[in-house]
MARGU-539523 format. One record per residue (C-alpha): residue number from 0; x, y, z. Coordinates in nm, 3 decimals. Each point is the difference from the previous one (the first is absolute). Layout:
residues N
+-----+---------+---------+---------+
: num :       X :       Y :       Z :
+-----+---------+---------+---------+
: NUM :       X :       Y :       Z :
...
+-----+---------+---------+---------+
//
This chain:
residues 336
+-----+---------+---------+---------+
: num :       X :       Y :       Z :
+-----+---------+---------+---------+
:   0 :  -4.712 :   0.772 :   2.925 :
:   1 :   0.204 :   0.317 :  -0.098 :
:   2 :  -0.137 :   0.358 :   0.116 :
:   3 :  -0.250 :   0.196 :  -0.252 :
:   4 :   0.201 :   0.309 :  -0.041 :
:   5 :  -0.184 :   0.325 :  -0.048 :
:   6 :   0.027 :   0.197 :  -0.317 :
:   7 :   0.229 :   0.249 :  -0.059 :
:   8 :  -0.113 :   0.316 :   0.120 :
:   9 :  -0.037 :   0.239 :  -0.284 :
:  10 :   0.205 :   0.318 :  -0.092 :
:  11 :   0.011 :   0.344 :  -0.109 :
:  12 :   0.193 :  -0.126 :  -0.280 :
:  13 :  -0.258 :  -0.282 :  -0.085 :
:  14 :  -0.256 :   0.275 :  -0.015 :
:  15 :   0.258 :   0.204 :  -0.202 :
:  16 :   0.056 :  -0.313 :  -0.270 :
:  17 :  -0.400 :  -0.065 :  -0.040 :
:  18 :  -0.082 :   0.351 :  -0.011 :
:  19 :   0.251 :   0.056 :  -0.241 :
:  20 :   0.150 :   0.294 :   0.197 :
:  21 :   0.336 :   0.082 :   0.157 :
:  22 :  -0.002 :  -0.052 :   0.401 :
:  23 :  -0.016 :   0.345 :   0.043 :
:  24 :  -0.261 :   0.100 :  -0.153 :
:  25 :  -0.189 :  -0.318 :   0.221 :
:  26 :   0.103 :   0.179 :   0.325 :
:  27 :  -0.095 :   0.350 :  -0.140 :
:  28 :  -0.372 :  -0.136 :  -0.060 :
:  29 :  -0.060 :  -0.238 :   0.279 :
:  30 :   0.215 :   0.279 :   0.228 :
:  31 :  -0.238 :   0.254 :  -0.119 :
:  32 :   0.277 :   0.274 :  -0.030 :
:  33 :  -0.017 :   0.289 :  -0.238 :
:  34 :   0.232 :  -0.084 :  -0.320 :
:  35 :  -0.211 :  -0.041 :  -0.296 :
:  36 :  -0.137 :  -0.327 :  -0.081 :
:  37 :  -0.274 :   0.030 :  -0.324 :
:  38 :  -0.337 :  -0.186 :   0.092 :
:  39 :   0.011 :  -0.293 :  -0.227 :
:  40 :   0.340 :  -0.067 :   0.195 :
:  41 :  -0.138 :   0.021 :   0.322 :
:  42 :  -0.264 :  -0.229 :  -0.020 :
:  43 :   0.237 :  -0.270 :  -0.194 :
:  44 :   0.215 :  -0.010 :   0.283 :
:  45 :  -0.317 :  -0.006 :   0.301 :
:  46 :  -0.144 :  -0.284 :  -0.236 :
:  47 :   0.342 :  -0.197 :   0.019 :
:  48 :  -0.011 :   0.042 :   0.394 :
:  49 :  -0.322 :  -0.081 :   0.047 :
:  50 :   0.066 :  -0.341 :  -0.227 :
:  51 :   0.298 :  -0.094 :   0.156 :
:  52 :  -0.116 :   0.096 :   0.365 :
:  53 :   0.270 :   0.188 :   0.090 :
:  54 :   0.024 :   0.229 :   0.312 :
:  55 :   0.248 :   0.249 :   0.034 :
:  56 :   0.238 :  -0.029 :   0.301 :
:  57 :  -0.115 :   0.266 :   0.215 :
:  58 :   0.289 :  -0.034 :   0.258 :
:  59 :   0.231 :   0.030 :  -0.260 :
:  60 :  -0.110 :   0.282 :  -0.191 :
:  61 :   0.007 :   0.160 :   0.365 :
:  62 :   0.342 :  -0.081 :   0.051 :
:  63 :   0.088 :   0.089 :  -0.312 :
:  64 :  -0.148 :   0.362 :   0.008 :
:  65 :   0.037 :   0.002 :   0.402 :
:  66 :  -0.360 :   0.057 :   0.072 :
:  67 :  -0.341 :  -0.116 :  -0.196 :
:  68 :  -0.329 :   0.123 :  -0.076 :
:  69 :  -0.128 :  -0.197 :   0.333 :
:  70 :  -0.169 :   0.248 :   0.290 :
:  71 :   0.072 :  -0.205 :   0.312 :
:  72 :  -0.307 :   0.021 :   0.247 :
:  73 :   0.067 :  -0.171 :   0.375 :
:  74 :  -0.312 :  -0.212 :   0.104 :
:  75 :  -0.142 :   0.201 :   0.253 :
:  76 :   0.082 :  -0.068 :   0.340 :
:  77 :  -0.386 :  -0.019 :   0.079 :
:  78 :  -0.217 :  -0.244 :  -0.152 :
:  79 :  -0.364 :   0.185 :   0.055 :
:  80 :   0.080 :   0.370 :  -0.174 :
:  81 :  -0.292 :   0.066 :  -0.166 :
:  82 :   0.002 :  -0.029 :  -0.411 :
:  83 :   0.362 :  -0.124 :   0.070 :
:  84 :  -0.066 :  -0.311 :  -0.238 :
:  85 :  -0.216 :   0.263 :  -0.257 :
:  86 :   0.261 :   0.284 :   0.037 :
:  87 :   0.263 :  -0.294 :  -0.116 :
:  88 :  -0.183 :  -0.115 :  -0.295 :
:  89 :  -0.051 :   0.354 :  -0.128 :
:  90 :   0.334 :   0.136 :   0.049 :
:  91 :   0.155 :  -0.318 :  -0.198 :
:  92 :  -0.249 :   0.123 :  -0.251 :
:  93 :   0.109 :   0.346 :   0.006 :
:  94 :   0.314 :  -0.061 :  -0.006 :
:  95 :  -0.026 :  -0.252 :  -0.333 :
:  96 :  -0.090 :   0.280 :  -0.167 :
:  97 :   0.294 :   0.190 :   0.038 :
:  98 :   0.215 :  -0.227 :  -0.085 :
:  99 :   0.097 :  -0.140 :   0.340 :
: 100 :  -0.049 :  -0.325 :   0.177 :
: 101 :  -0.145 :  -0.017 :   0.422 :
: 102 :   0.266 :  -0.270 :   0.168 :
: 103 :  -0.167 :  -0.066 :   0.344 :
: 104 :   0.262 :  -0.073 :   0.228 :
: 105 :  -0.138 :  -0.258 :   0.283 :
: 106 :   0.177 :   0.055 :   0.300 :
: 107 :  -0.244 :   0.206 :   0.188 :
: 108 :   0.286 :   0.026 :   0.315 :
: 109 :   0.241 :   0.131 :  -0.256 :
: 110 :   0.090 :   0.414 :   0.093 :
: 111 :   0.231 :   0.271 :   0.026 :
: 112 :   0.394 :  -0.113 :  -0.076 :
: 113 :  -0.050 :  -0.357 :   0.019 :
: 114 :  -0.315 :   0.000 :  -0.219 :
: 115 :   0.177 :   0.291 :  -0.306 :
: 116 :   0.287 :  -0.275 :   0.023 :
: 117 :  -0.287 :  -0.275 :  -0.149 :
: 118 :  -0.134 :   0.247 :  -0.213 :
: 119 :   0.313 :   0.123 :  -0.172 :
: 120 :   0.055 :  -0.343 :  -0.098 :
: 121 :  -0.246 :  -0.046 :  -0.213 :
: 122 :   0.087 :   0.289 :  -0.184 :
: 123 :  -0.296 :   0.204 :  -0.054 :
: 124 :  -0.090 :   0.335 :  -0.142 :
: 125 :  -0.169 :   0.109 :   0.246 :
: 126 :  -0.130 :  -0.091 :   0.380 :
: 127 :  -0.330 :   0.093 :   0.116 :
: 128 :  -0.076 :  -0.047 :   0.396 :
: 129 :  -0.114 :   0.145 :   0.311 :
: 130 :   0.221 :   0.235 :   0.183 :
: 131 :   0.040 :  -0.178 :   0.282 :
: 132 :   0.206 :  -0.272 :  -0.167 :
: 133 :   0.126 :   0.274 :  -0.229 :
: 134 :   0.252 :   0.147 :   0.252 :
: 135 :   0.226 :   0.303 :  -0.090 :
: 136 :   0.319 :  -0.298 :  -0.066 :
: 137 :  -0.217 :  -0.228 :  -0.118 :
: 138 :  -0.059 :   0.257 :  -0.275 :
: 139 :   0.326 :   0.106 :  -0.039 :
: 140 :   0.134 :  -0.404 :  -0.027 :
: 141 :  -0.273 :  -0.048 :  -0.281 :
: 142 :   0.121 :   0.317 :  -0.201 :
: 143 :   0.358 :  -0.121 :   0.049 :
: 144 :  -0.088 :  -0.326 :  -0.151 :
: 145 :  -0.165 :   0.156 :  -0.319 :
: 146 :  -0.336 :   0.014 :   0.076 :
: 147 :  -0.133 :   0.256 :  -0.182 :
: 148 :  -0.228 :   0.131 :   0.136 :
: 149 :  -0.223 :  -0.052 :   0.387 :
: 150 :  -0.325 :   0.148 :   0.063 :
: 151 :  -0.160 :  -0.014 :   0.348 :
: 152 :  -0.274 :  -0.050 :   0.191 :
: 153 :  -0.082 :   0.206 :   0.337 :
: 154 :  -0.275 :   0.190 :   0.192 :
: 155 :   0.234 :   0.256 :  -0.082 :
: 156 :   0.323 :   0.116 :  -0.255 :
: 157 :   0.319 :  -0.090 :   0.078 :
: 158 :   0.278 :   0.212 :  -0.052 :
: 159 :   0.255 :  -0.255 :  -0.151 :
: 160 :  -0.243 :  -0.142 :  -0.256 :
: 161 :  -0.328 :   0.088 :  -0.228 :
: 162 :  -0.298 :  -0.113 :   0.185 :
: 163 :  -0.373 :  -0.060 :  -0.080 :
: 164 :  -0.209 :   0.038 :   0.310 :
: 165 :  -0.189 :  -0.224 :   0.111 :
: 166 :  -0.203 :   0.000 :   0.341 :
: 167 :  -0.226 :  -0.270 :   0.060 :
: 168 :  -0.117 :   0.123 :   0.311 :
: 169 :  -0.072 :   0.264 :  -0.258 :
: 170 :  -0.383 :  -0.185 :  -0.024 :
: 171 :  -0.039 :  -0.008 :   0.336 :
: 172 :   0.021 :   0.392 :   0.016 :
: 173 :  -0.214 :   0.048 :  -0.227 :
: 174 :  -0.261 :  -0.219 :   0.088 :
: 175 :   0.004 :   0.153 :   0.350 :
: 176 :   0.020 :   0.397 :  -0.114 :
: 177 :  -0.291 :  -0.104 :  -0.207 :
: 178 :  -0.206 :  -0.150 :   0.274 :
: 179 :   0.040 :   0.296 :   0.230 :
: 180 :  -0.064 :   0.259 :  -0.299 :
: 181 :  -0.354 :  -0.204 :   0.000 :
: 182 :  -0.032 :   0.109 :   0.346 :
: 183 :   0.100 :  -0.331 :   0.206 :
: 184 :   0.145 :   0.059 :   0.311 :
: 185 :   0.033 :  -0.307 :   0.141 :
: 186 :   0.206 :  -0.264 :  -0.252 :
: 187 :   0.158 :  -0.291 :   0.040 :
: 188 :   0.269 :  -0.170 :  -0.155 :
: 189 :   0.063 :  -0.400 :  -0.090 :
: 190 :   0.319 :  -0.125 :   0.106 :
: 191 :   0.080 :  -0.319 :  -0.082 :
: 192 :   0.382 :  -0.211 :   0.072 :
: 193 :   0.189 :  -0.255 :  -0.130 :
: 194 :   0.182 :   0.052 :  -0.290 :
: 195 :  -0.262 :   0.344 :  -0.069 :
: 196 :   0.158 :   0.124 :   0.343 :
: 197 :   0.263 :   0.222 :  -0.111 :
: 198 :  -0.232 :   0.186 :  -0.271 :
: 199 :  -0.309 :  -0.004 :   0.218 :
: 200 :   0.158 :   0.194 :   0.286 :
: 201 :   0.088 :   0.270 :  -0.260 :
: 202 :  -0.344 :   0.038 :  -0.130 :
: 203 :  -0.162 :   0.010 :   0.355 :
: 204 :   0.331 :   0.281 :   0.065 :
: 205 :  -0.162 :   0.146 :  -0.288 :
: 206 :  -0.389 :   0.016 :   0.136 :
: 207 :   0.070 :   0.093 :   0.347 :
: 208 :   0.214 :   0.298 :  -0.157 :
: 209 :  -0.299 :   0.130 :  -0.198 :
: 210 :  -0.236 :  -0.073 :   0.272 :
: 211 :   0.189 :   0.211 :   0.230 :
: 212 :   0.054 :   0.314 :  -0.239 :
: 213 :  -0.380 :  -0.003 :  -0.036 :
: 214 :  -0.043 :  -0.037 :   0.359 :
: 215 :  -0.168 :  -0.354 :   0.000 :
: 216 :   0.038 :  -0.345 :   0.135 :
: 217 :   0.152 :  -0.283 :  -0.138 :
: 218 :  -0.056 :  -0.368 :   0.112 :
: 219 :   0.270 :  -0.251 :  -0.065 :
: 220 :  -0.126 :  -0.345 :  -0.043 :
: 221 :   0.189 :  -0.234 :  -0.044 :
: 222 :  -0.083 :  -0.360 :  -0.182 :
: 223 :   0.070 :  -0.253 :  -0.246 :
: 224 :  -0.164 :  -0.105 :  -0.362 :
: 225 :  -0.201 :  -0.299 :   0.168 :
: 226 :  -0.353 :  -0.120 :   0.055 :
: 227 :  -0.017 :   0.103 :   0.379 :
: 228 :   0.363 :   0.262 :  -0.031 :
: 229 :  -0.290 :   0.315 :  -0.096 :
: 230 :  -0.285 :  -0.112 :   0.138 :
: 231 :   0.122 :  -0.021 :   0.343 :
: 232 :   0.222 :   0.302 :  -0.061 :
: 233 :  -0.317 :   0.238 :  -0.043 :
: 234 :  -0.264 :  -0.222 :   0.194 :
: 235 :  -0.056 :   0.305 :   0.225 :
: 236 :  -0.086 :   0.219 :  -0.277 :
: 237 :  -0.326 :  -0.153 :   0.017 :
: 238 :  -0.033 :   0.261 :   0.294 :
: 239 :  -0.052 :   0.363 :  -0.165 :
: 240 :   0.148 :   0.165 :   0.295 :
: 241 :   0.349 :  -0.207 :  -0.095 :
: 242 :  -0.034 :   0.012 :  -0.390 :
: 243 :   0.208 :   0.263 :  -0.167 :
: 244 :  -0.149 :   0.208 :  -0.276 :
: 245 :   0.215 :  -0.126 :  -0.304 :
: 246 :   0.352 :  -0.276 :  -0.037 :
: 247 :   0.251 :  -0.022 :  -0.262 :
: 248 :   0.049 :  -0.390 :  -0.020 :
: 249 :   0.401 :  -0.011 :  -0.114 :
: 250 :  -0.142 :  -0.177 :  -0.289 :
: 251 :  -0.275 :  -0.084 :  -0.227 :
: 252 :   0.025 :  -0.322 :   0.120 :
: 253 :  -0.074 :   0.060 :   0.348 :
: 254 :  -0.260 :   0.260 :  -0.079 :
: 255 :  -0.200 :  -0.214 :  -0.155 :
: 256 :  -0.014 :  -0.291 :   0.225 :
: 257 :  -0.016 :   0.320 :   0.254 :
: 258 :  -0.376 :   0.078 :  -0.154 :
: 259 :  -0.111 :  -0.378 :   0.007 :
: 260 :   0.122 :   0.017 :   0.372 :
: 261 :  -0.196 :   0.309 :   0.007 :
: 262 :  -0.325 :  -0.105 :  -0.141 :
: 263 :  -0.044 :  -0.319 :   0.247 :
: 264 :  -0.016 :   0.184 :   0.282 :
: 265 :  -0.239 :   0.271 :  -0.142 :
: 266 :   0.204 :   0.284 :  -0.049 :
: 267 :  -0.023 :   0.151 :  -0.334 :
: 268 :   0.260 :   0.148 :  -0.259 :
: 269 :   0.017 :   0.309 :  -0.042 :
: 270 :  -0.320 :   0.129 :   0.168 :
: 271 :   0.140 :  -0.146 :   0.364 :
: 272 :   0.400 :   0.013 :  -0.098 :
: 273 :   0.151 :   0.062 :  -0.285 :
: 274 :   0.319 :  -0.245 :  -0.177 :
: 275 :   0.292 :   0.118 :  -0.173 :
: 276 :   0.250 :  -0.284 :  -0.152 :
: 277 :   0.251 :   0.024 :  -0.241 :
: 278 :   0.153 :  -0.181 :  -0.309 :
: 279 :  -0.326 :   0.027 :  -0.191 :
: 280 :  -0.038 :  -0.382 :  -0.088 :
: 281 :  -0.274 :  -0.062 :  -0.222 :
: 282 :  -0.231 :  -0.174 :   0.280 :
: 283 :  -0.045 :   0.355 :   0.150 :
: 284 :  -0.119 :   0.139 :  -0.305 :
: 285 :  -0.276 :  -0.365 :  -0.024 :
: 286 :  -0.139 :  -0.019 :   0.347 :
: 287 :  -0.234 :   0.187 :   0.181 :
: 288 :   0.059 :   0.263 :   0.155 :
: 289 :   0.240 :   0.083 :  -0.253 :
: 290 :   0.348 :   0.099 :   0.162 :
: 291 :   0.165 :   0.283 :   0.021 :
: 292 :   0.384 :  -0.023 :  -0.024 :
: 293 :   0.333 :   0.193 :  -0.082 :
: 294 :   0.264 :  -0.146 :  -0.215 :
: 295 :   0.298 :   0.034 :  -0.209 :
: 296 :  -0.048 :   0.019 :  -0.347 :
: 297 :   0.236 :  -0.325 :  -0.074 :
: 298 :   0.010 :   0.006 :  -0.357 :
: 299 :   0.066 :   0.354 :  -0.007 :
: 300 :   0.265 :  -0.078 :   0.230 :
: 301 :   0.180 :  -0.293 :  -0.171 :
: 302 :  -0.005 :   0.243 :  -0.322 :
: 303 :   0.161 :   0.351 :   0.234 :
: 304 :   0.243 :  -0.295 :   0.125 :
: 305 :   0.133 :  -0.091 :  -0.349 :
: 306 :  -0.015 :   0.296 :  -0.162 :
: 307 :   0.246 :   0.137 :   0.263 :
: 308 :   0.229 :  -0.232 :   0.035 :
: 309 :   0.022 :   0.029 :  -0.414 :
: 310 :   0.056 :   0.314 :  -0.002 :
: 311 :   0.270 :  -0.037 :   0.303 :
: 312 :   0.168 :  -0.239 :  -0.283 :
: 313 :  -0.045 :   0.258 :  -0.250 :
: 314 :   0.174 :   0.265 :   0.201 :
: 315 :  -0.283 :   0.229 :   0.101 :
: 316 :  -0.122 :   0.085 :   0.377 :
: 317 :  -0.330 :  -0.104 :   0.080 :
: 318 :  -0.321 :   0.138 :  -0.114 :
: 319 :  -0.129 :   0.192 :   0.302 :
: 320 :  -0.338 :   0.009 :  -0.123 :
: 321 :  -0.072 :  -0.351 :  -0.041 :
: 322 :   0.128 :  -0.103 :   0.315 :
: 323 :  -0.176 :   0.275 :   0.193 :
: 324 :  -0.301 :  -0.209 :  -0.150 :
: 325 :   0.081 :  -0.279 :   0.168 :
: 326 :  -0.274 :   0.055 :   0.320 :
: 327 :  -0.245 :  -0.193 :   0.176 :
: 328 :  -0.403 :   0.014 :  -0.131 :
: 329 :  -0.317 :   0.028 :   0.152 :
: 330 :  -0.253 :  -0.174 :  -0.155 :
: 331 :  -0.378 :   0.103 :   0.111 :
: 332 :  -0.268 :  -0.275 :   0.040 :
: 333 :  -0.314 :  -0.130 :   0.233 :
: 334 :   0.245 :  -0.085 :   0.324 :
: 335 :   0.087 :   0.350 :   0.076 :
+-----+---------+---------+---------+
//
């Protein structure tokens, strides 16, 4: 039996001949650029693309033009950021509306020289990543290669590249310099390992710093997301003598299974110790107590994200205002 053979693949020019339009004027509308193309025209020729199926060659175009409309994003390194999966969604969202297209790139070991090299290759407009894998030649090597424009992420600006920053120990801070402004002096801090490790050992950094400025304790306890990892964590806080006054829980997660831990051996929240998380998940805002947290405003961060790196592509510097809006937010409820 001889081989089915696929179909032919379709072409610009078979959406040029059933439009009843010249091949340039197909790549001006399904390209999007700015030469004039009259309405009635343009939806001819989207009709034709959509009948025939056709897809335009992405690679090509990008070869052609020697960079696309694509914003490369590396997959984090870490797979528990918080709102990582949300900020992704959003930003590719964002970033539809201005006429670019996210590209998530997914080697998460991929940085500095080595990773630009991978990068460059797919040609894209622009790269957005953390600064730690955006070295000073890693930049340089991506700028070489075209790239338009590369926008960073840090706890603080770079000096060889625009940068929106972004502390998420940032929550952690503010959780705690909350919690002593309430008059706790004796906090503790959740600090949990594994794959969290790395992010959790900033954040307790972060509480043990405030603590000390306001001249007050700060408990590290360290534990795991697990039936028994919290419960026998804080078992002794059963004793008042050993409880502290109020605990940011690195997360929303652990805060709340924190207050179930809490409430089966009789100590209540927050008239006994008050709970901090962060992330605000929408649990918090259900259950009872209802939990205070700090968070990132991810939508709002997705939207500072691509707006920047548009107008990067568009030749302008960064808008110092929005990014300076980029900041971690306390939101007041029953836990603290």
């Amino acid at each position: 039996m001889s081989a089915v053979l696929p179909p032919p693949r379709p072409t610009s020019a078979d959406v040029a001949r059933r439009a009843g339009v010249s091949r340039a004027t197909v790549s001006h509308v399904l390209n999007g650029t700015d030469h004039p193309i009259s309405e009635p025209t343009r939806r001819r020729v989207l009709a034709a693309a959509r009948e025939l199926q056709y897809a335009p060659n992405a690679s090509a175009r990008a070869l052609r033009a020697g960079r696309s409309n694509t914003v490369l994003l590396p997959m984090p390194v870490s797979l528990s950021l918080p709102g990582q999966d949300t900020f992704i969604e959003h930003l590719d969202r964002e970033l539809d509306k201005l006429g670019l297209a996210l590209l998530i790139h997914g080697d998460r070991g991929a940085s500095g020289v080595k990773g630009a090299r991978s990068w460059a290759e797919l040609r894209p407009a622009a790269v957005y990543l953390d600064a730690a894998r955006g070295t000073r030649p890693a930049v340089e090597l991506l700028h070489r290669a075209g790239v338009q424009a590369v926008l960073l992420s840090s706890v603080q600006a770079v000096p060889y590249a625009p940068t929106i920053p972004l502390d998420q120990a940032a929550v952690a801070r503010v959780a705690a310099q909350y919690l002593v402004d309430r008059g706790h002096r004796r906090l503790a801090c959740l600090v949990p390992g594994g794959g969290r490790a790395a992010l959790a050992e900033r954040r307790w950094a972060a509480v043990a710093e405030v603590a000390r400025a306001a001249g007050a304790s700060a408990e590290r306890v360290d534990c795991e997301l697990t039936e028994d990892g919290v419960a026998s964590a804080v078992a002794h806080w059963h004793d008042p003598a050993r409880r502290p006054e109020a605990v940011y829980a690195f997360n929303d997660e652990f805060a709340l299974a924190l207050i179930e831990t809490l409430r089966r051996i009789r100590v209540g929240v927050p008239e006994d110790v008050a709970v901090v998380g962060s992330g605000n998940q929408p649990l918090g805002a259900i259950l009872r107590p209802a939990l205070t947290t700090v968070h990132f405003d991810v939508p709002a961060l997705a939207r500072v994200v691509a707006t920047s790196i548009r107008r990067l592509l568009d030749g302008h510097a960064l808008d110092a205002a929005a990014v300076k809006a980029v900041a971690a937010q306390l939101i007041v409820r029953e836990s603290a």
